[in-house]
mmCIF file of the N, C-alpha and C atoms, coordinates in Angstrom:
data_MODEL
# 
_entry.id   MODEL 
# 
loop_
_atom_site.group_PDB 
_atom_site.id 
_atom_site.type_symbol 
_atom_site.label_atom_id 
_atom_site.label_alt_id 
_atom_site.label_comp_id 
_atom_site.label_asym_id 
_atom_site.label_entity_id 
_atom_site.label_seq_id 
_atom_site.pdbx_PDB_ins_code 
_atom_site.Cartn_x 
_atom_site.Cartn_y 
_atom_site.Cartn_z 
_atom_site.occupancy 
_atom_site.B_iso_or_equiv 
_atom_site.pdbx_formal_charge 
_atom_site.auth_seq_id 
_atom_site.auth_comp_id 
_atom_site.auth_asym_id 
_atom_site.auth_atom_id 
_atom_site.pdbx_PDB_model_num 
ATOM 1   N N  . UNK A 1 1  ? 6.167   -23.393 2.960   1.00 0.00 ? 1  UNK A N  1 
ATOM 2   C CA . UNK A 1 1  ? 5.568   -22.170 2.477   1.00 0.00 ? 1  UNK A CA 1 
ATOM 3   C C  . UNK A 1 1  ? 5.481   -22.240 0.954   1.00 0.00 ? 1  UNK A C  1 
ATOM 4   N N  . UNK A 1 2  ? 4.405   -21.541 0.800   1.00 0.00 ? 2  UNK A N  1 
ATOM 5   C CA . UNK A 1 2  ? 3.894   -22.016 -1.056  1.00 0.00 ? 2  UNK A CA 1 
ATOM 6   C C  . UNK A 1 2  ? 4.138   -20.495 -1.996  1.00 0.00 ? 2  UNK A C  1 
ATOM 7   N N  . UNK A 1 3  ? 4.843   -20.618 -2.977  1.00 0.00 ? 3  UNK A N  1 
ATOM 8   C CA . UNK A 1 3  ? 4.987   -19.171 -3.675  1.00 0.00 ? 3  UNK A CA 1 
ATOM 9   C C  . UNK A 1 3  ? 3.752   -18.646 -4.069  1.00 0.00 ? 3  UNK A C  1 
ATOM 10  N N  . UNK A 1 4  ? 2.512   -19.164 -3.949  1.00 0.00 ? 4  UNK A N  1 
ATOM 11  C CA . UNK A 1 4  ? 1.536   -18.712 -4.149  1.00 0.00 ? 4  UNK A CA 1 
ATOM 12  C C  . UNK A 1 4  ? 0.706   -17.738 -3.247  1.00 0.00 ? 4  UNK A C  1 
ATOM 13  N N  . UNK A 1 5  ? 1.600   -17.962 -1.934  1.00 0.00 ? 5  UNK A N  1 
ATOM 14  C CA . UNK A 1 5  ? 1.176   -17.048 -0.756  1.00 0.00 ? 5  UNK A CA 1 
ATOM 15  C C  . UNK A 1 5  ? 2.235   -15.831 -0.632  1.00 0.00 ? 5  UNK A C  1 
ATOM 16  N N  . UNK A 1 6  ? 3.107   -15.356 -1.206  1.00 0.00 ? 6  UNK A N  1 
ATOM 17  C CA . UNK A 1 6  ? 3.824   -14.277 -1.334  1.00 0.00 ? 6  UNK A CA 1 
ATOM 18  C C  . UNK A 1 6  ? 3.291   -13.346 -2.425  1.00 0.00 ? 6  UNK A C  1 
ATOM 19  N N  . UNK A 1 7  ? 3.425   -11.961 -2.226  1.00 0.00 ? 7  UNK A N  1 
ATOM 20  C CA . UNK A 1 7  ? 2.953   -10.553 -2.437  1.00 0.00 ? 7  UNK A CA 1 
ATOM 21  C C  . UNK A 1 7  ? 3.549   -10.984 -3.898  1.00 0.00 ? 7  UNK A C  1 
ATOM 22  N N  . UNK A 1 8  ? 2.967   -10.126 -4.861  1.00 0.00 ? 8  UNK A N  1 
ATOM 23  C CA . UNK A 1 8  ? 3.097   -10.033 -6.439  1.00 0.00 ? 8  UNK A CA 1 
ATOM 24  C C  . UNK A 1 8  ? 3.969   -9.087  -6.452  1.00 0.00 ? 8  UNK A C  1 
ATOM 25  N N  . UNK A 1 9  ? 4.272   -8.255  -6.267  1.00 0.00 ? 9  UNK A N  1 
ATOM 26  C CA . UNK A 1 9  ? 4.877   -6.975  -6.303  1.00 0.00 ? 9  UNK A CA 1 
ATOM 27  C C  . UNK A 1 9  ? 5.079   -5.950  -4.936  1.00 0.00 ? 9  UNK A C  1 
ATOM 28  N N  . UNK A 1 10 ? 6.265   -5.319  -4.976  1.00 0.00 ? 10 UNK A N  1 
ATOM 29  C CA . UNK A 1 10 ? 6.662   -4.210  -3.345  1.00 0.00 ? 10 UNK A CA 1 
ATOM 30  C C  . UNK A 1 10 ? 7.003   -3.258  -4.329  1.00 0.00 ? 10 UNK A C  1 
ATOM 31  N N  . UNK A 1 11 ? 6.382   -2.158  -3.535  1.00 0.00 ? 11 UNK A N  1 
ATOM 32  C CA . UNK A 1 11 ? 6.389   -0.834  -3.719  1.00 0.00 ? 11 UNK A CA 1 
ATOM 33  C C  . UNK A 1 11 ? 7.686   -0.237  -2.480  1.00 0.00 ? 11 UNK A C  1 
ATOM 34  N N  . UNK A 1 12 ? 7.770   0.682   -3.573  1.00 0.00 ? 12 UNK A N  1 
ATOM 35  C CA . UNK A 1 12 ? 9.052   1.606   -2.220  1.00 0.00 ? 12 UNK A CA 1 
ATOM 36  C C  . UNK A 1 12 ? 7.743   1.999   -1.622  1.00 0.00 ? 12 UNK A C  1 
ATOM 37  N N  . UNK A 1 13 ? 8.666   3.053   -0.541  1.00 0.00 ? 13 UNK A N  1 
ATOM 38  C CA . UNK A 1 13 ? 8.069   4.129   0.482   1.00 0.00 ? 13 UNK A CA 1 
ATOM 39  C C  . UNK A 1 13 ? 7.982   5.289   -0.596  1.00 0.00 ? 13 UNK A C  1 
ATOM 40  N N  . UNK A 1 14 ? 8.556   5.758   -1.233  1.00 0.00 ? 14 UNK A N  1 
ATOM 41  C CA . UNK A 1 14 ? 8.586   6.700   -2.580  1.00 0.00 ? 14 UNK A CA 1 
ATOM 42  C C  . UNK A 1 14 ? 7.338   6.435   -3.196  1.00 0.00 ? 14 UNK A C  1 
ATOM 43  N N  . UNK A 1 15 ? 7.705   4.939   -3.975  1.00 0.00 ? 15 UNK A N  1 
ATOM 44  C CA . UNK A 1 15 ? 6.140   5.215   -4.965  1.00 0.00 ? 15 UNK A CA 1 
ATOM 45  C C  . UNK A 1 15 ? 4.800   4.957   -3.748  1.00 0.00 ? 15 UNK A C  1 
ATOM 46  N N  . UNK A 1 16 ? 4.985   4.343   -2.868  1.00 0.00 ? 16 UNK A N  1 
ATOM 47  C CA . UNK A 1 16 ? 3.500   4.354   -2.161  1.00 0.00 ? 16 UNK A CA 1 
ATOM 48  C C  . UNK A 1 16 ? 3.515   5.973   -2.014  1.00 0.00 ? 16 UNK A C  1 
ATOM 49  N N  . UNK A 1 17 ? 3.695   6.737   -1.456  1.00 0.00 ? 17 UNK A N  1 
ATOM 50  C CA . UNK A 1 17 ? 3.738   8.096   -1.217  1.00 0.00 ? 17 UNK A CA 1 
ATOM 51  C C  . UNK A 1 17 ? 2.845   8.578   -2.628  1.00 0.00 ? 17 UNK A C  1 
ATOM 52  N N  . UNK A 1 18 ? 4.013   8.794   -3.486  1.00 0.00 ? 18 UNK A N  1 
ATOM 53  C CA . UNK A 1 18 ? 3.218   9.488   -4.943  1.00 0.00 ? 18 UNK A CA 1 
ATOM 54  C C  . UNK A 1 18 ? 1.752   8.430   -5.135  1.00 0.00 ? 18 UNK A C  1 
ATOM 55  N N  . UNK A 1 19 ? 1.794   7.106   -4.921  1.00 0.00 ? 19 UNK A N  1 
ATOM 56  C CA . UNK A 1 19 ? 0.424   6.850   -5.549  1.00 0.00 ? 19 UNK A CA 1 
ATOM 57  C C  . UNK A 1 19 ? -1.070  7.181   -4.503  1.00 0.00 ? 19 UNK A C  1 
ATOM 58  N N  . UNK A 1 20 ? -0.433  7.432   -3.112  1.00 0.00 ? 20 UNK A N  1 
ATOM 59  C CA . UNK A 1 20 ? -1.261  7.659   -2.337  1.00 0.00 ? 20 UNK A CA 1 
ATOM 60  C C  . UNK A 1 20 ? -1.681  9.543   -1.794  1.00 0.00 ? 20 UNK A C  1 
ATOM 61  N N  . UNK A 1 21 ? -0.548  9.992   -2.823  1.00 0.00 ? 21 UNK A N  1 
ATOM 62  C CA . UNK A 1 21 ? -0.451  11.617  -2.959  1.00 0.00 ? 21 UNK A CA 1 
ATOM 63  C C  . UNK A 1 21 ? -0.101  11.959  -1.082  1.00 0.00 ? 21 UNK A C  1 
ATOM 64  N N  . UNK A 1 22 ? 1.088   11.768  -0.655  1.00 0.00 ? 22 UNK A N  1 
ATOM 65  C CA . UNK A 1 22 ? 1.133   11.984  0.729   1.00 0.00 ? 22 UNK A CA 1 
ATOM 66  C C  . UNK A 1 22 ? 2.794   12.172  0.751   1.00 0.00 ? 22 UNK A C  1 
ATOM 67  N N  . UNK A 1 23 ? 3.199   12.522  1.925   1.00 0.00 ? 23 UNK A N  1 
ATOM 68  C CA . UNK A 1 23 ? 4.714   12.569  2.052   1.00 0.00 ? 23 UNK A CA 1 
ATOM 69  C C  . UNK A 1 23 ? 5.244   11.357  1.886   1.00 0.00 ? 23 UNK A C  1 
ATOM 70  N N  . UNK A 1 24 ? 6.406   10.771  2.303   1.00 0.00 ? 24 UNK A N  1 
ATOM 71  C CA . UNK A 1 24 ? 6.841   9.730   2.861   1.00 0.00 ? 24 UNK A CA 1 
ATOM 72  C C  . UNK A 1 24 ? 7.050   9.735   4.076   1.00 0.00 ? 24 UNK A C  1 
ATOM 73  N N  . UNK A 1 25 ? 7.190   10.756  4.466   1.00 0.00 ? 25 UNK A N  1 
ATOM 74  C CA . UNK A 1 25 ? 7.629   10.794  5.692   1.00 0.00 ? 25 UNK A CA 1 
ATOM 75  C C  . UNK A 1 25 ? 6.248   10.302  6.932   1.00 0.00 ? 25 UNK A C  1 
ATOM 76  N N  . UNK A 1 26 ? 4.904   10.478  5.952   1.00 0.00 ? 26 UNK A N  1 
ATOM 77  C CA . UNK A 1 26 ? 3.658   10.274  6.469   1.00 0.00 ? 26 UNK A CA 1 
ATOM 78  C C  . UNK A 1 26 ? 3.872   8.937   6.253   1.00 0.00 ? 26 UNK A C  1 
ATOM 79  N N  . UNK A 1 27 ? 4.191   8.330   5.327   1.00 0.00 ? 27 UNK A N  1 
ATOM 80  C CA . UNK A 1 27 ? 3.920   6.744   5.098   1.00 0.00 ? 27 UNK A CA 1 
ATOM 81  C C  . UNK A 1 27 ? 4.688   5.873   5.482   1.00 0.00 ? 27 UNK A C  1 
ATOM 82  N N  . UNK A 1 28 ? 6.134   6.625   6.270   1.00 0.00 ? 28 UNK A N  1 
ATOM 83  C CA . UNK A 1 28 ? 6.985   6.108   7.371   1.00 0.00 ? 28 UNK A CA 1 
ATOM 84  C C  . UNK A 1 28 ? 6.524   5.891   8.281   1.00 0.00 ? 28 UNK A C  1 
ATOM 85  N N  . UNK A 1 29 ? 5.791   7.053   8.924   1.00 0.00 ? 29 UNK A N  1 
ATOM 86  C CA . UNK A 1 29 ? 4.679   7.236   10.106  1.00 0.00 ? 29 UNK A CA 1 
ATOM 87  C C  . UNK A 1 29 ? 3.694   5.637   10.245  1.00 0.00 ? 29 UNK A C  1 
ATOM 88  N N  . UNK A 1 30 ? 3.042   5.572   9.244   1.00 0.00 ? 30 UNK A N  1 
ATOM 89  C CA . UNK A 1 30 ? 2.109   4.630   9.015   1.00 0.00 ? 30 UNK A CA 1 
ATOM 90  C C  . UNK A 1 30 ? 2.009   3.397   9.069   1.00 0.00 ? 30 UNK A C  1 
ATOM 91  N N  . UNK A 1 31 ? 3.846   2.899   8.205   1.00 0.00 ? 31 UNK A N  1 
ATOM 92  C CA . UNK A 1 31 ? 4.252   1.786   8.479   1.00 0.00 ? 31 UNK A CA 1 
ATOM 93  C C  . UNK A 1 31 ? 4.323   1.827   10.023  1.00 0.00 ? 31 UNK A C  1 
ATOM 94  N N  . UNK A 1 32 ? 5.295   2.552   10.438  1.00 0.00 ? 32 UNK A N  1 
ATOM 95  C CA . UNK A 1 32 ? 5.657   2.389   12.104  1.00 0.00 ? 32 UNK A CA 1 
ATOM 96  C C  . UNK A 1 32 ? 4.416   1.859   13.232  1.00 0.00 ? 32 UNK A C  1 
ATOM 97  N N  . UNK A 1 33 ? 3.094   2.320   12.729  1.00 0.00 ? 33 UNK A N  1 
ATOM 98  C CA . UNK A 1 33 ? 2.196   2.804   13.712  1.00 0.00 ? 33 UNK A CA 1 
ATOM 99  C C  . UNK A 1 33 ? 1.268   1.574   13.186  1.00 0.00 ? 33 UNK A C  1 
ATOM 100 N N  . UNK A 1 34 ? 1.418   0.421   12.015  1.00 0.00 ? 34 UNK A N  1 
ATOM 101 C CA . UNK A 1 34 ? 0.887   -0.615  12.232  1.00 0.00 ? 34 UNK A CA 1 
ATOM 102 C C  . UNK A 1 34 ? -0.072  -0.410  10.567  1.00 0.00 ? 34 UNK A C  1 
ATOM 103 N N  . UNK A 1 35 ? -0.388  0.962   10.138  1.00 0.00 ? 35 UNK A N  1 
ATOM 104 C CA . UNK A 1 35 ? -1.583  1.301   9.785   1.00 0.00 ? 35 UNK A CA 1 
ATOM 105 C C  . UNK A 1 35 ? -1.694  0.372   8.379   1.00 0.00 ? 35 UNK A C  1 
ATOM 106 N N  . UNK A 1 36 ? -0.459  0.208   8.127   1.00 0.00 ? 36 UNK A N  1 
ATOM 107 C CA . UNK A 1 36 ? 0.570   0.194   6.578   1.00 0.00 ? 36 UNK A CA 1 
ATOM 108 C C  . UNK A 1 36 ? 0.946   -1.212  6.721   1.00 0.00 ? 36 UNK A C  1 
ATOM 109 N N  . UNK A 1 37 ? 0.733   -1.933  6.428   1.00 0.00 ? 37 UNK A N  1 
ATOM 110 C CA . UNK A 1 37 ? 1.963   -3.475  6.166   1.00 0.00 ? 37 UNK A CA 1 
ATOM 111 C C  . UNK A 1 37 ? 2.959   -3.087  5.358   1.00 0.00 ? 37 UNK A C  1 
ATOM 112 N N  . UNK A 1 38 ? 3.846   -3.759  5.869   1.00 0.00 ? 38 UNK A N  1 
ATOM 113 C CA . UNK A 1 38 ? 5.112   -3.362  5.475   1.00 0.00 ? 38 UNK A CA 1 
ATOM 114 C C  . UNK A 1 38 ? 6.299   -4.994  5.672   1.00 0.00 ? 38 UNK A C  1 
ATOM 115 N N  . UNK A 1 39 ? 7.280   -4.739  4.900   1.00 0.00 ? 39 UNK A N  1 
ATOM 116 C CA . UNK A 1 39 ? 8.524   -5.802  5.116   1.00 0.00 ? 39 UNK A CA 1 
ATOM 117 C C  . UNK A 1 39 ? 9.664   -4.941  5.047   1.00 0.00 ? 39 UNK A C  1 
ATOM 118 N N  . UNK A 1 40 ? 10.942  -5.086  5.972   1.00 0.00 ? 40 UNK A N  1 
ATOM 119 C CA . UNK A 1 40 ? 11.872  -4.368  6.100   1.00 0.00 ? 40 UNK A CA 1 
ATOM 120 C C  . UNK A 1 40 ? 13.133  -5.619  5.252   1.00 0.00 ? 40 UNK A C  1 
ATOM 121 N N  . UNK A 1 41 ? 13.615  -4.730  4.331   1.00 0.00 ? 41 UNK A N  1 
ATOM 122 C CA . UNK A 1 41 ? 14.357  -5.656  3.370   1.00 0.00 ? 41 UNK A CA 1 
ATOM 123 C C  . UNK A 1 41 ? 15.666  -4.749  3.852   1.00 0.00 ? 41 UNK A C  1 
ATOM 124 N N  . UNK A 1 42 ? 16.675  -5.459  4.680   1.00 0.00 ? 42 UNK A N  1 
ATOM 125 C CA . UNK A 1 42 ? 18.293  -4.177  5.495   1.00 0.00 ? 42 UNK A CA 1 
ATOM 126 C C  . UNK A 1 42 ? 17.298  -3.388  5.897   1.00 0.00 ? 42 UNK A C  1 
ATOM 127 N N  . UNK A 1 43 ? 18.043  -2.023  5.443   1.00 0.00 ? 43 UNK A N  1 
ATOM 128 C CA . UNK A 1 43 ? 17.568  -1.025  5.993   1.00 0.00 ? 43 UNK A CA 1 
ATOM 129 C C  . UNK A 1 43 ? 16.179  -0.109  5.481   1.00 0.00 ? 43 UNK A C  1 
ATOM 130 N N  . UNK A 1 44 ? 15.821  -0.793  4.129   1.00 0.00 ? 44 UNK A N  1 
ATOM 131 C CA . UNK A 1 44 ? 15.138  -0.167  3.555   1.00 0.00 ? 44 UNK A CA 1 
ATOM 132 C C  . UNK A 1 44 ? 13.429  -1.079  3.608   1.00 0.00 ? 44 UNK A C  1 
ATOM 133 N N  . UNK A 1 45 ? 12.342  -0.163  3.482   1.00 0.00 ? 45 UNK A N  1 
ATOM 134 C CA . UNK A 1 45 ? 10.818  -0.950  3.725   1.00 0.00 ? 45 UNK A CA 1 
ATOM 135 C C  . UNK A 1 45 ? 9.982   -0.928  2.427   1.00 0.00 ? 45 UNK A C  1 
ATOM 136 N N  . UNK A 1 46 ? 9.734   -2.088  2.182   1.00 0.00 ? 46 UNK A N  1 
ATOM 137 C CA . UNK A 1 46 ? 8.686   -2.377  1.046   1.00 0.00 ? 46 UNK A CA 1 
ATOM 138 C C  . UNK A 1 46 ? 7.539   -2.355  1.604   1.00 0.00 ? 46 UNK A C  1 
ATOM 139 N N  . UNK A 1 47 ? 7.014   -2.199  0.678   1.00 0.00 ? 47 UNK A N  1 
ATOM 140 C CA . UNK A 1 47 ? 5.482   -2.009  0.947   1.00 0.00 ? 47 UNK A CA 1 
ATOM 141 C C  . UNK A 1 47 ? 4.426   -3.253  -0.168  1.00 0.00 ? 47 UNK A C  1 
ATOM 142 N N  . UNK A 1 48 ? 3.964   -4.156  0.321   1.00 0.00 ? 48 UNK A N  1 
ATOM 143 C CA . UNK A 1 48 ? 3.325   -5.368  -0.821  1.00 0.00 ? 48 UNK A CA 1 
ATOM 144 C C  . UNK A 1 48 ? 2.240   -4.287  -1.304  1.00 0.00 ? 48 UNK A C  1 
ATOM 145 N N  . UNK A 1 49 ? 1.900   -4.261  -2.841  1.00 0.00 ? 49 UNK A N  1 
ATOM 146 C CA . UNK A 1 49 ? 1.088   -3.656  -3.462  1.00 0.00 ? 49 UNK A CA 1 
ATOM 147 C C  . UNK A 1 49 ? -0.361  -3.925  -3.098  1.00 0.00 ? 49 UNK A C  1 
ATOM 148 N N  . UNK A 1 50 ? -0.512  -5.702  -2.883  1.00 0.00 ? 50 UNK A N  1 
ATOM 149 C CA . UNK A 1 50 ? -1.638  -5.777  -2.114  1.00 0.00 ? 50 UNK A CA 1 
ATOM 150 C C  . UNK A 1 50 ? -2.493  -4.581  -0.347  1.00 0.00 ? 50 UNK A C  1 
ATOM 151 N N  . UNK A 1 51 ? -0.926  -4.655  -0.085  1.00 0.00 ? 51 UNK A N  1 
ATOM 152 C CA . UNK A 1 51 ? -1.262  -3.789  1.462   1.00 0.00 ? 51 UNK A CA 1 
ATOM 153 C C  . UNK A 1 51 ? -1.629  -2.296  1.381   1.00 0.00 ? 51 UNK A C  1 
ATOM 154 N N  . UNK A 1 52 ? -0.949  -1.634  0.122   1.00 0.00 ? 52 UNK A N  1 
ATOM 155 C CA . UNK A 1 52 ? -2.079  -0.545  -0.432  1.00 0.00 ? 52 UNK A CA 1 
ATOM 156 C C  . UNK A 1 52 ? -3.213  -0.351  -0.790  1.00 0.00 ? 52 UNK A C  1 
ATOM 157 N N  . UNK A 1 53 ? -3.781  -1.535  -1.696  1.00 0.00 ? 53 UNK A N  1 
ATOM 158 C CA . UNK A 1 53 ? -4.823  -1.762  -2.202  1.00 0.00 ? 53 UNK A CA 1 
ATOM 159 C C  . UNK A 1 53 ? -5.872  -1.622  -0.752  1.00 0.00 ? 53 UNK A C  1 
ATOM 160 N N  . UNK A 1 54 ? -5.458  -2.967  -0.181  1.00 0.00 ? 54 UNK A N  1 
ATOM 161 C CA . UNK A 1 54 ? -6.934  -2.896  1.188   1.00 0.00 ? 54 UNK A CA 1 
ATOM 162 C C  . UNK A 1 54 ? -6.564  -1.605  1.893   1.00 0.00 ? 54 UNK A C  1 
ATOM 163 N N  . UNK A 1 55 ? -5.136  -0.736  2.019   1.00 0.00 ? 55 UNK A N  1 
ATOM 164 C CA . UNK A 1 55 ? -5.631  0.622   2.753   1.00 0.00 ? 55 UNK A CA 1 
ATOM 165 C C  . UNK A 1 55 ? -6.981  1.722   2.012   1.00 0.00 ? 55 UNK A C  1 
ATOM 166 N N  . UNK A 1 56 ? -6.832  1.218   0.938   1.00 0.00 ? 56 UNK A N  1 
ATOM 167 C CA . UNK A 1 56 ? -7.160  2.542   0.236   1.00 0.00 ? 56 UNK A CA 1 
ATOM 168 C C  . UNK A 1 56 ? -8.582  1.850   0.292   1.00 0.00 ? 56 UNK A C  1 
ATOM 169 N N  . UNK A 1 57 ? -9.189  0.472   0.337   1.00 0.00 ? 57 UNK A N  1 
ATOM 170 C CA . UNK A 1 57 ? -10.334 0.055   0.519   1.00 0.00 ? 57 UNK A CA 1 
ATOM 171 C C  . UNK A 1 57 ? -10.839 0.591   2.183   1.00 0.00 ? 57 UNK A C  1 
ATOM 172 N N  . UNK A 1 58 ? -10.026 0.000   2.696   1.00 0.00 ? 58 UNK A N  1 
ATOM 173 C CA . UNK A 1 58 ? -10.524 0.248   4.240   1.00 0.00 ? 58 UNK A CA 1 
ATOM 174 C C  . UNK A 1 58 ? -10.538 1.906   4.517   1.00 0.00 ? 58 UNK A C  1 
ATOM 175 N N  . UNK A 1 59 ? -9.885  2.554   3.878   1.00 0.00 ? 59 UNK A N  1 
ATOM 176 C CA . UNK A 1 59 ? -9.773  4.110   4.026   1.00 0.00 ? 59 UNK A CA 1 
ATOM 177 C C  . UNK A 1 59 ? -11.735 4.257   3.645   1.00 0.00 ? 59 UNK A C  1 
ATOM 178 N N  . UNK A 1 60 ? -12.168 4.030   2.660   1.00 0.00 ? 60 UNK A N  1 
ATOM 179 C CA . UNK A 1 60 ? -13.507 4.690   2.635   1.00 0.00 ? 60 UNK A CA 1 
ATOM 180 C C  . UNK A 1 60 ? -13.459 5.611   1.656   1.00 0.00 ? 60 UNK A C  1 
ATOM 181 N N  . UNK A 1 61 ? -12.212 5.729   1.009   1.00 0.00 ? 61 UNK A N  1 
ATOM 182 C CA . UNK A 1 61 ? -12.497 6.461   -0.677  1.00 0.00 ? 61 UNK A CA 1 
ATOM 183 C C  . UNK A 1 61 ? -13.070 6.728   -1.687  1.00 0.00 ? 61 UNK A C  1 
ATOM 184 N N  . UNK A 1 62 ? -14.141 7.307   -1.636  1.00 0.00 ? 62 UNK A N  1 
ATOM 185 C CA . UNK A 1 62 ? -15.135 7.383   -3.063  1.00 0.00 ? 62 UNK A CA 1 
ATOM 186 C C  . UNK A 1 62 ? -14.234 6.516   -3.946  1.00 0.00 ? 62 UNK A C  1 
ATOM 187 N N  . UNK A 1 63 ? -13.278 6.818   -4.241  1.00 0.00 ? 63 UNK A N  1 
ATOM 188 C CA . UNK A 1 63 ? -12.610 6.585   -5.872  1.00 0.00 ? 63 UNK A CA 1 
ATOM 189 C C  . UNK A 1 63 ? -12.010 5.303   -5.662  1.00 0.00 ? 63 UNK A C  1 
ATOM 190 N N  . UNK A 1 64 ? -12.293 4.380   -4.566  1.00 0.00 ? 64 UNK A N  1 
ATOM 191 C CA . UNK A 1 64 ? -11.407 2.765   -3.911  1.00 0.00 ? 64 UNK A CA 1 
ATOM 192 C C  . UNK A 1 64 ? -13.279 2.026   -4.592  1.00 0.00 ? 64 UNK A C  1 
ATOM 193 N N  . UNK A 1 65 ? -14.442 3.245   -4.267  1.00 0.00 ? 65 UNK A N  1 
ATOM 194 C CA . UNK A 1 65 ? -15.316 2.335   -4.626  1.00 0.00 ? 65 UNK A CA 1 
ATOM 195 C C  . UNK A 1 65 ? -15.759 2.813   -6.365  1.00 0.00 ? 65 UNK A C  1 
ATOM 196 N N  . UNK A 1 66 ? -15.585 3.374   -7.305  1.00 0.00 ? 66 UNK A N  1 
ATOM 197 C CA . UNK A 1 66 ? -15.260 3.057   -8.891  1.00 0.00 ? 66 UNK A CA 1 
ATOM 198 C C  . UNK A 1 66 ? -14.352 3.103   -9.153  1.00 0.00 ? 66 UNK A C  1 
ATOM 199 N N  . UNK A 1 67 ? -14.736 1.843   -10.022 1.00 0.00 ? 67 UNK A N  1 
ATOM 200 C CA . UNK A 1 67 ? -13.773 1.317   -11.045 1.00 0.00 ? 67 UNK A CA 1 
ATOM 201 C C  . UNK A 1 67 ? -14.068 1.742   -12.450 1.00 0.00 ? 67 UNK A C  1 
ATOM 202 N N  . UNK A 1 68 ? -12.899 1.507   -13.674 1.00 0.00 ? 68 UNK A N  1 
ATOM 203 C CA . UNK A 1 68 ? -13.019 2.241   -14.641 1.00 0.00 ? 68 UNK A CA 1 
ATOM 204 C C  . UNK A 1 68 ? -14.646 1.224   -15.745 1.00 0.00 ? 68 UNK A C  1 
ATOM 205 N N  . UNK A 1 69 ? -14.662 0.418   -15.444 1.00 0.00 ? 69 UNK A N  1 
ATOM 206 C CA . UNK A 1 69 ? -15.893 -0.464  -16.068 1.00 0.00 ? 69 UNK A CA 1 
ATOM 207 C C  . UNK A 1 69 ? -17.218 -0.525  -15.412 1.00 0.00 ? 69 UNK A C  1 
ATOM 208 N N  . UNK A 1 70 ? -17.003 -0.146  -13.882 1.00 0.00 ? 70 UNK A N  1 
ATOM 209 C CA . UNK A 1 70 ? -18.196 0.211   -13.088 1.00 0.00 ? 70 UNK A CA 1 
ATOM 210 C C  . UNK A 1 70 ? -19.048 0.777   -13.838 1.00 0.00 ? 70 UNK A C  1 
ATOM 211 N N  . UNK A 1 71 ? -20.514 1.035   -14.218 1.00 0.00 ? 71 UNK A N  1 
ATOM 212 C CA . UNK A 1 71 ? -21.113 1.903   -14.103 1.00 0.00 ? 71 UNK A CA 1 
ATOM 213 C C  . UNK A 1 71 ? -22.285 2.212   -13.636 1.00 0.00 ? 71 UNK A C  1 
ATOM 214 N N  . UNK A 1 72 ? -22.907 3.420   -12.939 1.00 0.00 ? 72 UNK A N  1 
ATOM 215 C CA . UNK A 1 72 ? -23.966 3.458   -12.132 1.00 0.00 ? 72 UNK A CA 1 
ATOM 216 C C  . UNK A 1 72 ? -25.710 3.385   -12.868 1.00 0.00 ? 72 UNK A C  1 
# 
């Protein structure tokens, strides 16, 4: 296995929550239910920053499609 194929950065369940403006308790939900990639480090779940990114793409978000240099 190559370090080039491991996640840059894990997010708690906390900050995914605040950056995705939702409970945690929703983004517990999410992991559980597949929606969310996730890694369980003991007892506690990271979240790879990448696996937010494509939710918030695959979600269909106006604001997933501009960016701050975009312009129309």
């Amino acid at each position: 296995m190559s370090i080039a194929n491991l996640p840059t950065a894990y997010l708690t369940i906390a900050e995914v929550a605040a950056a995705l403006r939702l409970s945690k308790m929703t983004v517990y939900r999410m992991v559980r239910a597949g929606t969310l990639a996730a890694d369980r480090f003991g007892k506690s779940y990271r979240v790879p920053e990448s696996a937010v990114e494509e939710y918030i793409r695959a979600s269909g978000s106006p604001a997933a499609d501009e960016s701050p240099g975009r312009q129309a």
